[in-house]
C-alpha positions as CSV (number, residue, x, y, z in Angstrom):
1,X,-33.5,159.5,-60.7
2,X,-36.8,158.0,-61.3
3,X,-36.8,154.7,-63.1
4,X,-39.9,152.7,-64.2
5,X,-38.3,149.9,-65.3
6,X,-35.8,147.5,-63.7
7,X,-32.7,148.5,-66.1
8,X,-32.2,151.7,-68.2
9,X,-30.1,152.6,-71.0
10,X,-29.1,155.7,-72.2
11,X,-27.4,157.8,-74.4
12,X,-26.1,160.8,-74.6
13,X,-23.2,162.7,-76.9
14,X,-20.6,165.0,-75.8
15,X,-19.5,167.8,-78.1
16,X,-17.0,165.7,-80.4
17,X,-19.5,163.3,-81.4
18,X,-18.0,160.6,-79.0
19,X,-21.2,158.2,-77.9
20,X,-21.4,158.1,-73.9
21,X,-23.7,155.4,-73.0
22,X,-24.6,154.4,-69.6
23,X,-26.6,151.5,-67.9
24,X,-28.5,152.0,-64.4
25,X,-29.7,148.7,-61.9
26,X,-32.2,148.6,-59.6
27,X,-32.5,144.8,-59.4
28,X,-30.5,143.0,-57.4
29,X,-30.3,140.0,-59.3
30,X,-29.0,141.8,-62.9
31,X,-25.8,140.1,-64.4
32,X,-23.9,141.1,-67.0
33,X,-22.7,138.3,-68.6
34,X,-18.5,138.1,-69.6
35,X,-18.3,141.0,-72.6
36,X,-15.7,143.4,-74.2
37,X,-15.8,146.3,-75.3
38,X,-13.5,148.6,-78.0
39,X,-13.5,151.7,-75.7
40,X,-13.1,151.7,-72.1
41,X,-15.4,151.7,-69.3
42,X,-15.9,153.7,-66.4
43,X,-17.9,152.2,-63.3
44,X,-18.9,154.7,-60.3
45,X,-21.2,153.3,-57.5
46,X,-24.0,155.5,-56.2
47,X,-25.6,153.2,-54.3
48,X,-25.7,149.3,-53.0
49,X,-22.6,147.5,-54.2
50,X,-21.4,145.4,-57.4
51,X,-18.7,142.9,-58.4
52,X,-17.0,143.4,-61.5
53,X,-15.2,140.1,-62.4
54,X,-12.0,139.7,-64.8
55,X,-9.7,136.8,-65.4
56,X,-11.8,135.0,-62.5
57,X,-11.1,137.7,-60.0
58,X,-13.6,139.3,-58.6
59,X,-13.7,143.2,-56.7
60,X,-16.5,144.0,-55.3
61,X,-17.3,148.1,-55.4
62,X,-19.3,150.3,-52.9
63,X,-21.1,153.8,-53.5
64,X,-18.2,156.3,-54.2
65,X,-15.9,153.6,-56.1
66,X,-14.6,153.9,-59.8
67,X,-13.0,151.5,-61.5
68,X,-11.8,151.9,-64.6
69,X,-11.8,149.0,-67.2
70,X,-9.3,149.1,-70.2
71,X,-10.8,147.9,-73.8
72,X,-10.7,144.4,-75.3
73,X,-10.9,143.1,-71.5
74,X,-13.3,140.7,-71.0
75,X,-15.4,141.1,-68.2
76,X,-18.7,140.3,-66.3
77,X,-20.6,142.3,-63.6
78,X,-23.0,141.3,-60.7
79,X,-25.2,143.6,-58.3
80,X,-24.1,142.0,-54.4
81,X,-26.7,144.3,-52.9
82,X,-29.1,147.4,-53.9
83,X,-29.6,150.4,-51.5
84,X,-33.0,149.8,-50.8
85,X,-32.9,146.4,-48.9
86,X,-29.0,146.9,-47.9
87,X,-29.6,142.8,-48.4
88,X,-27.4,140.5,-50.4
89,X,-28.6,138.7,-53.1
């Protein structure tokens, strides 16, 4: 998917009306600071790898993973390495 920016966001409705939003990296330095949300979320890694941290542990995903995050859980995320460089940040 092409991307001219570091981060994109984007939205897209399935036929209920139910909002689907979804967030794509491609800097290895993004954070997301600690958040909740009222829904749950769904993480899949397509490429380079990402730790998703809750109650101060932290699992680190690779391209294929999906982890599945129930609502109301705080959590933060952090990009460990992007496909490009294979590098760690």
């Amino acid at each position: 998917m092409k991307n001219d920016s570091l981060n994109k966001f984007e939205t897209d409705r399935i036929t209920n009306g139910i909002e689907i939003f979804f967030k794509e990296f491609h800097d290895k330095h993004s954070l997301v600071p600690s958040h909740w949300h009222k829904a749950i979320e769904i993480n899949y890694i397509l490429e380079g790898s990402l730790d998703i941290i809750i109650n101060n542990n932290t699992t680190t995903l690779f391209p294929g993973d999906v982890y599945l995050i129930d609502s109301i859980i705080p959590h933060s995320t952090s990009i460990v390495a992007i496909a490009t460089t294979g590098k760690t940040s």
